[in-house]
N, C-alpha and C positions, 0 to 999 in steps of 0.2 A: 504494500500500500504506500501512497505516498503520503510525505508529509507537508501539509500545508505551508508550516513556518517556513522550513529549507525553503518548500518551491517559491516561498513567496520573495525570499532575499535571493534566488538565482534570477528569478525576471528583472528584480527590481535591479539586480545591477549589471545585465545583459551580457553575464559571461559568456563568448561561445563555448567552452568548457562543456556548458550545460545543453549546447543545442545537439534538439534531438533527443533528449534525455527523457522529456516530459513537453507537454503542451497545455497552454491556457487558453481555455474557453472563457469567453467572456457574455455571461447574461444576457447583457441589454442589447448589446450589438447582437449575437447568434455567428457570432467569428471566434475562430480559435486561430492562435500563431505559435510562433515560438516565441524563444526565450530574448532573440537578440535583435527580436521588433523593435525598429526605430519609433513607431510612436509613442504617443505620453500615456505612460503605464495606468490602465483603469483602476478602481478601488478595490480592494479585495474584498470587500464584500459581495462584488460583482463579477469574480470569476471563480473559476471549477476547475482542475488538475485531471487529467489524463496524460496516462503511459504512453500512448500511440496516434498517430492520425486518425487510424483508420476508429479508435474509440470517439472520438470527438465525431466524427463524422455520424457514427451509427447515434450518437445520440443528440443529432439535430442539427450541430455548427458548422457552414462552411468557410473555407480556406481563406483566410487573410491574402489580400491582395497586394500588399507591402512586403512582407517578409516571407509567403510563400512557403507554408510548411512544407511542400512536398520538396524542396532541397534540403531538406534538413537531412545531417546525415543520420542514418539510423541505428538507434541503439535500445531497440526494444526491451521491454524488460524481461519478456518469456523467451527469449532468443538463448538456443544454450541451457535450456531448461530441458529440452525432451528432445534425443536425438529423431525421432522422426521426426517433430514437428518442423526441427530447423530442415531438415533435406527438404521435407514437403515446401516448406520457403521456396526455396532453392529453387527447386523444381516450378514452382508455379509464375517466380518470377522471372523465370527462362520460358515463361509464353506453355506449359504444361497442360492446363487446360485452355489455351487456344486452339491447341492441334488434334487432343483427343477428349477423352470423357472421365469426369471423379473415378468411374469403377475402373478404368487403366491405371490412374495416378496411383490409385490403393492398392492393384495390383503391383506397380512397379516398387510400391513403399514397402510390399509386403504385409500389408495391414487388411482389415476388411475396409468397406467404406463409408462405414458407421461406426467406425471407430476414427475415423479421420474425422470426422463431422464432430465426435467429440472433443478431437486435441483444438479442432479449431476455435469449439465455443467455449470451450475451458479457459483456455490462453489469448483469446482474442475476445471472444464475445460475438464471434460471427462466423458464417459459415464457408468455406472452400471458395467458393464458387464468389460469395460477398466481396472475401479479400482478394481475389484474382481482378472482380473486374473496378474495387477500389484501387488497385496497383496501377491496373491500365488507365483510368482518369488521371491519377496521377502521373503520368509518363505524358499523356496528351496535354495536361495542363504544362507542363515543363515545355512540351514543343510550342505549344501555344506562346507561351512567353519568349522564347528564346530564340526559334525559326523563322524561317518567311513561308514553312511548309503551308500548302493551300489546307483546306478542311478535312477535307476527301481523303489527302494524302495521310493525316495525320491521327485519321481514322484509324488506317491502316495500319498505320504503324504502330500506334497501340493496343492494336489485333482486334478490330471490330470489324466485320464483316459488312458493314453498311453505315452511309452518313445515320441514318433514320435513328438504329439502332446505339450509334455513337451519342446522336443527340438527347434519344432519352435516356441511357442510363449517367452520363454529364450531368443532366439537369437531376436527374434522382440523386447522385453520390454528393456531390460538387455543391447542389443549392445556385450553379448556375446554370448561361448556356456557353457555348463554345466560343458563340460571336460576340458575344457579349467582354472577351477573354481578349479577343482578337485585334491586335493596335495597327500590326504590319501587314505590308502587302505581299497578296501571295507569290510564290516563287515553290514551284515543281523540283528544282535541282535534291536531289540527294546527298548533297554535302551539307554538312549537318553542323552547328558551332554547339553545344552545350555548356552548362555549369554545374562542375559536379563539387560539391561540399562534402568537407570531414571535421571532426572536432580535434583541436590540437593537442597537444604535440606531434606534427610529423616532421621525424629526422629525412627529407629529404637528399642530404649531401648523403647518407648510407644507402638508400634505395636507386639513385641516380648510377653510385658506383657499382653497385652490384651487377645493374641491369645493363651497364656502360660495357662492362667486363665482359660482358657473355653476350652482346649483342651481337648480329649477324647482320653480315653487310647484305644490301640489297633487300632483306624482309624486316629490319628491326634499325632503328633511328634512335640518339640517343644523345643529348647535349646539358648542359650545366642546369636549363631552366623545363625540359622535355622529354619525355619517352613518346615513340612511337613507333608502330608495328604492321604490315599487311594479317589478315587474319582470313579465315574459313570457316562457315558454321553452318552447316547442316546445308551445304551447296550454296549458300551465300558468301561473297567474294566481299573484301573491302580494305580497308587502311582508317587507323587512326591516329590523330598528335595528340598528347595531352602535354597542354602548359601549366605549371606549375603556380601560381599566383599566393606568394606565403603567407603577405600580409593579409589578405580576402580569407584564409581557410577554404582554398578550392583548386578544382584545375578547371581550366577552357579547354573543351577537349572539343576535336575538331572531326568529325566522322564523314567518311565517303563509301557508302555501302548499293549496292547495286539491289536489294529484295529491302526496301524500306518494312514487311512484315516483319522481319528478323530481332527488326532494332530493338526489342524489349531486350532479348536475352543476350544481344550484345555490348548495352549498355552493362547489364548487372556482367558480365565478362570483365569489363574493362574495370568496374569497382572493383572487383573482386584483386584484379592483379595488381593495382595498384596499394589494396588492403584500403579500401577510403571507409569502411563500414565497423571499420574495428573501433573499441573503449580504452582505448592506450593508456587510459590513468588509471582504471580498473586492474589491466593489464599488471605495468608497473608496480602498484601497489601489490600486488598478490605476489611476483618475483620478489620485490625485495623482503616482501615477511620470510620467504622462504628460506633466506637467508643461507642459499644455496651457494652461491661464487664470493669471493672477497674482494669484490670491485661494484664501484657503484653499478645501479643499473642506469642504460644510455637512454632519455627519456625518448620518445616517439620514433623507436628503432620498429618499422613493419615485417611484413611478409611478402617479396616481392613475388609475385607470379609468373607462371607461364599461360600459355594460351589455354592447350588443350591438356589431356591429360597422355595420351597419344606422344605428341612433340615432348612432355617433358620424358616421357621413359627411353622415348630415343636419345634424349640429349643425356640422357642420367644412363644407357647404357655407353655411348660413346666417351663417357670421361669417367670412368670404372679406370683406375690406377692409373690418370696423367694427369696433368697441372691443368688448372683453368683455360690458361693459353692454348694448351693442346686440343681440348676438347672444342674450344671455339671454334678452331683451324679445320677440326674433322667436321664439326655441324655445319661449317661454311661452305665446304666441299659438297656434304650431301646436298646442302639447299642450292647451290649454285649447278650441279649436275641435274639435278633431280626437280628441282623446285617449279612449278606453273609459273610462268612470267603475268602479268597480269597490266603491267605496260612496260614504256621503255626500259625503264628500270628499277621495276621491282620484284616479286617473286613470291610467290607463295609458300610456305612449310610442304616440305612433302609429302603426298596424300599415303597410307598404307598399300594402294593397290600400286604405289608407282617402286616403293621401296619394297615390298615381296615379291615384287616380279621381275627384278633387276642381280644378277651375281654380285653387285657391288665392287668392283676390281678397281675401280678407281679411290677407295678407301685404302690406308695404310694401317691395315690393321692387321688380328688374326682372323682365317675364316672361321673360327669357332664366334666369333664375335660377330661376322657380316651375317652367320646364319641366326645369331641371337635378335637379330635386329629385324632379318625377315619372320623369324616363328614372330615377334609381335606383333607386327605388321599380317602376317594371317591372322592371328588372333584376333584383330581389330575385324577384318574381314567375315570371321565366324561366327562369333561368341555376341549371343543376343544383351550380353553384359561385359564389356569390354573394360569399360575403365573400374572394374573391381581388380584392383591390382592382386588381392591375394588368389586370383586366378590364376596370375603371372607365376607363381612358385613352378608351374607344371613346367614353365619354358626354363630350358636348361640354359645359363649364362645370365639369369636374372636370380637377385637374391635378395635378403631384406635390405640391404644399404640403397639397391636400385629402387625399390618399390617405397620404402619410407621416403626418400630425396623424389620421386616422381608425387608422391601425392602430398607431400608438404609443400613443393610448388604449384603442380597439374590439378590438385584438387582445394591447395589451400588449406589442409587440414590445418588446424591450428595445435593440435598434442603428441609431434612428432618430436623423438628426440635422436639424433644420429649418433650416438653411442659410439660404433665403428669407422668414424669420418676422423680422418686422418691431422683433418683443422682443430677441429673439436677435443681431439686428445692433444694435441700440442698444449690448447688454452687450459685445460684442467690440470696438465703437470704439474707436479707440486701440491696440486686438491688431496685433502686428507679422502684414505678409500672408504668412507664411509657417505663419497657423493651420493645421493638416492636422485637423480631427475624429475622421476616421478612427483616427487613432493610440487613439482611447479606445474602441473595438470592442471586446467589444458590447455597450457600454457608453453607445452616442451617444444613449439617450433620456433617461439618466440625467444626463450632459451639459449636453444641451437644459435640463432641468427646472434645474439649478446653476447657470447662466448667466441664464435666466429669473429666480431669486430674487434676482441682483443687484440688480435694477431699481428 
């Protein structure tokens, strides 16, 4: 539950710290914002505390047209609570029930789908289906604001399958209508500018260098103020930049995608890797109780990602016993051999069917290694579940150091700890053996990554 007093001194003094955290509804008005609304703070007697947007919504307020809760970055409070409920997230906010029906999603979860209905109103107060097409208003209110996309387009892009149908559920979620939202002129192009917020501390000078290090020429871009990357998703082709903006709490991220349908689950892609949705002080505070390493913790040190889950295993099998440098030089080779060009100079990762169907001879490796590389690449091609990495044990040349480093990038896990990574034990030498990792659950890939920057 929340506390009124806190919430009432984090508004009043518009920490962004706090944004995202909680939302104030305000009475009189029937608007709720965040924390770090520029206008002149109401009385408290006149507002009402909710965890989430989507709570504010179901009970009656909509969205501040100053502050724009739907950038707020998110830090729900049931997040991290119930391992399915978080993947169901996941899933749903990668467009899940766009493409198929609740009794797939429950099937894919494992669950029945009355049991899904219950994680839902439990921890949200709404149903599957509520929060999927509150997620999609929210993603059209952002283009709305931010784009020159026309209506029609932006329908789409938030996965509605019709202006009509775009327009009534807007006016039911929202309390508006579209046009009403609408300042700019339309413009059809699929380059896309957005703003994407997180609450700080982000150690960007660590995230910059990690991804600087391991970037690839022609498919991955990467400067003092930028990362950007071509990508692939589900036959959708594009490229993005995201700009760094420290002062703001944000990036300008700049997207060119050819299936504007896609954009929900490419946008949650691009949060994901650049970690914009994490509680870093939460974070923080729980490593240093742990009182695990003898060096301060680094404050707003992330999780940098990879694309897919696919691209990380191949990059996490090709740098199996060589320096970073090495491994770059072979992922360069493969994408520069291998890779879909997608214009003059760029290149796409390489698909599985182009790397299983190839001897790889142009790789300096062993062939014990180029065939570890093609069984994945079938794998991906088989297996109705491909990125469940503890699949991978079956493929010979894949072991836990591969699959732990693939899904602490590829998937983001955040509880990975690499134990047997050759950085990671340099930085603990001299740790008395009575390190336990564990104790920093689930928190060991954040861990990893603090222990890493000792070096």
């Amino acid at each position: 539950m929340l506390n009124p007093n806190t919430c009432q001194k984090a508004r009043l003094s518009r920490d962004p710290r706090f944004d995202g955290r909680f939302f104030t509804a305000v009475k009189t008005t029937g608007i709720y914002c965040r924390t770090i609304c520029p206008v002149a703070p109401p009385k408290e007697e006149n507002v009402q505390y909710y965890q989430t947007a989507i709570e504010c919504a179901q009970a009656g307020f909509r969205p501040c047209l100053r502050c724009r809760p739907d950038s707020a970055p998110g830090s729900p409070a049931w997040q991290g609570i119930n391992t399915t409920l978080s993947r169901a997230l996941k899933l749903i906010n990668e467009g899940a029930l766009q493409d198929s029906s609740l009794v797939v999603l429950a099937e894919r979860l494992g669950i029945s789908e009355r049991y899904l209905r219950q994680l839902f109103t439990k921890y949200l107060g709404v149903s599957p289906k509520g929060y999927a097409l509150y997620q999609q208003c929210l993603l059209a209110k952002q283009l709305l604001h931010q784009t020159k996309l026309p209506i029609n387009q932006v329908a789409l892009a938030s996965g509605f399958g019709s202006v009509r149908r775009f327009n009534d559920c807007f006016k039911a979620q929202l309390k508006l209508t579209p046009t009403s939202m609408r300042s700019l002129s339309a413009d059809s192009s699929n380059n896309l500018q957005l703003k994407m917020y997180y609450r700080p501390p982000f150690d960007w000078l660590a995230m910059q260098n990690t991804l600087s290090q391991r970037a690839i020429e022609q498919m991955e871009w990467c400067d003092k103020r930028s990362y950007g990357r071509t990508f692939n998703w589900h036959g959708c082709q594009g490229q993005f930049t995201a700009h760094h903006i420290a002062d703001k709490n944000l990036f300008e991220v700049s997207i060119d995608i050819d299936d504007i349908k896609q954009l929900q689950a490419v946008i949650s892609n691009i949060r994901r890797i650049l970690d914009l949705d994490v509680d870093m002080q939460a974070i923080q505070l729980d490593l240093t109780q742990c009182e695990l390493v003898n060096f301060p913790i680094s404050p707003g040190l992330r999780l940098p990602g990879i694309w897919s889950m696919f691209e990380a295993g191949i990059r996490a099998i090709l740098g199996q016993q060589v320096s970073i440098a090495a491994a770059r030089t072979l992922v360069s080779t493969l994408v520069s051999t291998l890779g879909q060009q997608i214009d003059s100079s760029k290149l796409l990762f390489p698909s599985p069917e182009a790397i299983a169907n190839n001897e790889l001879n142009f790789l300096k490796i062993p062939n014990t290694r180029k065939q570890t590389l093609r069984n994945l690449a079938q794998h991906y091609l088989e297996s109705e579940e491909p990125n469940d990495a503890q699949q991978w044990l079956k493929i010979k040349g894949v072991g836990p150091w591969t699959i732990a480093y693939a899904e602490m990038r590829g998937l983001s896990n955040p509880d990975i700890f690499l134990a047997g990574d050759l950085g990671v034990k340099k930085a603990l030498a001299g740790t008395v053996n009575s390190f336990d990792a564990s104790k920093a659950s689930p928190w060991q890939s954040y861990l990893t990554f603090q222990l890493w920057k000792q070096l």
